[in-house]
N, C-alpha and C positions, 0 to 999 in steps of 0.2 A: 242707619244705612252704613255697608261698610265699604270703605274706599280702596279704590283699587289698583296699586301706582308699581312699576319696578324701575321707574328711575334710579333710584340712589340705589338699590340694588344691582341693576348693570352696573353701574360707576363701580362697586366694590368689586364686584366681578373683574369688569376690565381694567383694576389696577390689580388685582392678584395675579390674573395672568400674564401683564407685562412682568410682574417685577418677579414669576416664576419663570418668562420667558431669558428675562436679562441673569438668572441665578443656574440656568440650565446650558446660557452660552458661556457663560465664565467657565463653568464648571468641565464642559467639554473644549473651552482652550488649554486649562490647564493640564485634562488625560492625553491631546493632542499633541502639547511642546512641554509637558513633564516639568515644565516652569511656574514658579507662584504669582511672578507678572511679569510682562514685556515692557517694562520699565520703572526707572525706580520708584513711579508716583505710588505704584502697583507693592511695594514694599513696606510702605508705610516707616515707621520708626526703626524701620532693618536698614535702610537703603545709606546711611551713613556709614553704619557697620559696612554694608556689604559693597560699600563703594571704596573703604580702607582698605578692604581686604582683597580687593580683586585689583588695586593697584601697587600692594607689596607684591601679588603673584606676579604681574606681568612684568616687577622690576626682579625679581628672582629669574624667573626664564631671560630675560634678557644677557643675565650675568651667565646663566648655562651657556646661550646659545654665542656668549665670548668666551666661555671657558672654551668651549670646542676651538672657535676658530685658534685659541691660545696654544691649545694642545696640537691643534698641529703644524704649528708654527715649531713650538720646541721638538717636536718629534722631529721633523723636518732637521732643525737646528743639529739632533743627535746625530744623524745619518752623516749630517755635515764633519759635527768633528770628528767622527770615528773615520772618514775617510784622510782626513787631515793630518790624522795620528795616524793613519794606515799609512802615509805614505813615509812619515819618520821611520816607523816602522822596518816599510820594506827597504827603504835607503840603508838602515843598519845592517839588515841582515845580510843584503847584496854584498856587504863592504865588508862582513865577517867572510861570505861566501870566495871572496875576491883573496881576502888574504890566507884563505885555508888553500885554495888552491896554486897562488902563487901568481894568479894571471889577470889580467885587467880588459880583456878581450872586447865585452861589452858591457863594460859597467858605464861609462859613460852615456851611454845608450839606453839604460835600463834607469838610471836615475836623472835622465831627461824628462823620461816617462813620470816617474814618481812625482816632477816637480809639476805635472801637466795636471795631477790628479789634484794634488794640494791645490791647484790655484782654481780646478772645476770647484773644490769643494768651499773656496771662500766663497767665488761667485754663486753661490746657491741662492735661486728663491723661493719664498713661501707666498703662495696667492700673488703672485707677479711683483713680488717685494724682496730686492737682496736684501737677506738677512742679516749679512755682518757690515752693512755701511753706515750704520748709527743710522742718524735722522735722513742721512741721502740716500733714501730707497730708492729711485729711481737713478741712481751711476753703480755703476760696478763698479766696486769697492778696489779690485786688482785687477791692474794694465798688464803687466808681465806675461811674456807669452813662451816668452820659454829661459832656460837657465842660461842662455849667453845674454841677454837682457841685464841681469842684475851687476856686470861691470860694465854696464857703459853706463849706467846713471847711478845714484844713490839709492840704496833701496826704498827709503821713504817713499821717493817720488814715487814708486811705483801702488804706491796706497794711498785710493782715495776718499775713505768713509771721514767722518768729521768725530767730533767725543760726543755726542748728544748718544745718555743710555735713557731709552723711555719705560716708566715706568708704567705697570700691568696692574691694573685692576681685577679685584679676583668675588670681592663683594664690596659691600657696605664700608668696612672696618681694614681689609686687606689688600696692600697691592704685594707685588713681584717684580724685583730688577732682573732681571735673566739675560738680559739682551750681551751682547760680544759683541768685539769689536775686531774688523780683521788684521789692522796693523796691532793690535794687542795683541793676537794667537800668535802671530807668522813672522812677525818681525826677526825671530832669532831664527827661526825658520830658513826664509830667506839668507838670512844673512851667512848660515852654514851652508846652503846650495853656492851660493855665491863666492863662498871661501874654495868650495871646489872648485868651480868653474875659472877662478882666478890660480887656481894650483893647474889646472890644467891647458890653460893659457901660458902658464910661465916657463922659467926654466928648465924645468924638474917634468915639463909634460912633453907628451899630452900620455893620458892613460893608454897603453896600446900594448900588447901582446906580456911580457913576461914582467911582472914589479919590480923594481929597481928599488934600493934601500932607500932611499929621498921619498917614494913614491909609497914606503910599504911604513913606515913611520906618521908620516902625513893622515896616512888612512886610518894606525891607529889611535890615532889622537878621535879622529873624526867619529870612531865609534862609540864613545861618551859622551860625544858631543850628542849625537840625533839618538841617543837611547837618552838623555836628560831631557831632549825636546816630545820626546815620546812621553816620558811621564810626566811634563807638564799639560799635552792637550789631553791627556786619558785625565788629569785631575778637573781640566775645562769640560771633559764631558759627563762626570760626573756629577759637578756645580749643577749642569743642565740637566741632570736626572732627579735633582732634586727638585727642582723647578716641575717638573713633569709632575712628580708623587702630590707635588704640593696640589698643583693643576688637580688632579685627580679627585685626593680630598676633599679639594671644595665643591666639586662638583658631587660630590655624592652626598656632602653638607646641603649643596641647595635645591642637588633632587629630593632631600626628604623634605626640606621646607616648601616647595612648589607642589607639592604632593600632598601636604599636610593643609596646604593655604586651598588647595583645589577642595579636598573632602569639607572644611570651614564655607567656601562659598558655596559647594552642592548642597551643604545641609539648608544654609539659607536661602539659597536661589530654587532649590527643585523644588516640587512637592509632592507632597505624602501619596504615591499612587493610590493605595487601597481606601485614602481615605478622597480622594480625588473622584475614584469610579462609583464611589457611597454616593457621593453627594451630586453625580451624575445622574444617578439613575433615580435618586429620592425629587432630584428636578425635572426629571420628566415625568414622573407621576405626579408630581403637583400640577405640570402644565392639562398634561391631561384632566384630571381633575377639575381645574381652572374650567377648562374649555367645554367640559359634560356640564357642566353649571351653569354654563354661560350657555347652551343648547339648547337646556330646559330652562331657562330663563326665557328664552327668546320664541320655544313654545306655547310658552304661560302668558302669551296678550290678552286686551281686555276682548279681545273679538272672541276670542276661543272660550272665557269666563260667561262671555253673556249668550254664547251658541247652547249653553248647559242648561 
């Protein structure tokens, strides 16, 4: 007699197609989010690897995302001293212009102005931080408001940044001193505004209508003096251009490493689409399959065997 049972046969049945059910969701999470797992458990022997590696990236972009704000702090910084030197500049030229024609009419007037722009351009900030007061970002660095200011006190007083130069991280291995200081730039600065302002204060003044030989001597001494102060902040703005290239460089050094460490973690973090939608679709013919098995299994009782 022969015996007639599909127990243990369900049973194999319904674990084939559980565990083609659980091989056919993996398989459509991973064509879904293009990921090998949503966690490192999901990584297996990779997930050390891929957990160094995605924590060099996010220290790499951090250093970008300071090279940036770095770069425009010196950018900033440049605009500063080429106004600074602009105003050496124009004070010279005013003062050639003065003694080529013989007359003094508004040079006082005109190099008021120039002192106005030198002193906009110490108080410069970047991201609400004066730039030239060392560590006391938050004081403007220069009280001076205008060029009769600098004889009634010493010029120092009129500068109040401290020495603190902070040093610039650029990666790993590199920093950058870049930082100025405003009584560093301007001190001589000053001190020839103020040599005029006390010339025209004194005997020999005030500058007004036609030079007088005291007045035309004076002046030219005065134009060696701010053409030497010209090419000392044209050489301060150039220090700060190097600073910028430098800035530059490393940023195109850590966008190829952020870039290099990104394609590193996609090769291990994504997975293989084509081989992804294979094994998609091989899982769901197996469920199917599973399930046609399990139909005709569940047709084949013993009621229907002994209706025969």
């Amino acid at each position: 007699m022969n015996r007639v049972s599909n127990t243990g046969t369900f049973a194999i049945t319904l674990a084939n197609i559980t565990d083609t059910q659980k091989r056919q969701l993996e398989a459509s999470r991973q064509v879904s989010s293009q990921k090998v797992a949503q966690d490192l458990k999901g990584y297996a022997k990779k997930a050390e690897t891929l957990t160094s590696l995605r924590n060099l990236q996010i220290k790499a972009e951090g250093y970008i995302n300071q090279n940036d704000l770095l770069t425009d702090r010196f950018n900033t910084q440049d605009v500063a001293l080429n106004q600074i030197a602009g105003s050496a500049l124009n004070v010279r030229n005013t003062i050639n212009d003065a003694l080529a024609s013989g007359r003094v009419d508004t040079l006082m007037q005109e190099l008021r102005g120039f002192f106005a722009e030198a002193v906009q351009g110490l108080n410069t900030k970047s991201q609400g931080r004066y730039i030239f007061a060392g560590g006391q970002v938050d004081t403007m660095p220069v009280s001076a408001d205008s060029m009769s200011d600098l004889t009634l006190a010493p010029v120092a007083s009129y500068f109040h940044n401290d020495t603190f130069r902070p040093q610039y991280q650029l990666d790993e291995n590199t920093s950058v001193d870049g930082a100025m200081l405003a009584s560093d730039l301007a001190t001589g600065l000053f001190n020839a505004f103020r040599d005029i302002q006390a010339f025209e204060e004194g005997a020999s003044g005030p500058f007004t209508g036609a030079l007088t030989p005291a007045q035309e001597t004076f002046l030219q001494g005065q134009t060696a003096v701010f053409d030497n102060l010209r090419k000392f902040l044209v050489n301060e703005q150039a220090r700060n251009g190097s600073v910028v290239k430098r800035l530059e460089n490393a940023k195109a050094e850590l966008t190829n490493r952020a870039d290099l460490l990104e394609g590193m973690v996609t090769d291990l973090a994504q997975v293989n689409m084509p081989e992804a939608i294979s094994r998609l679709e091989l899982a769901q013919f197996a469920v199917q399959a599973s399930a046609q098995v399990f139909n005709t299994l569940r047709d084949s009782s013993l009621l229907n065997f002994l209706r025969i």
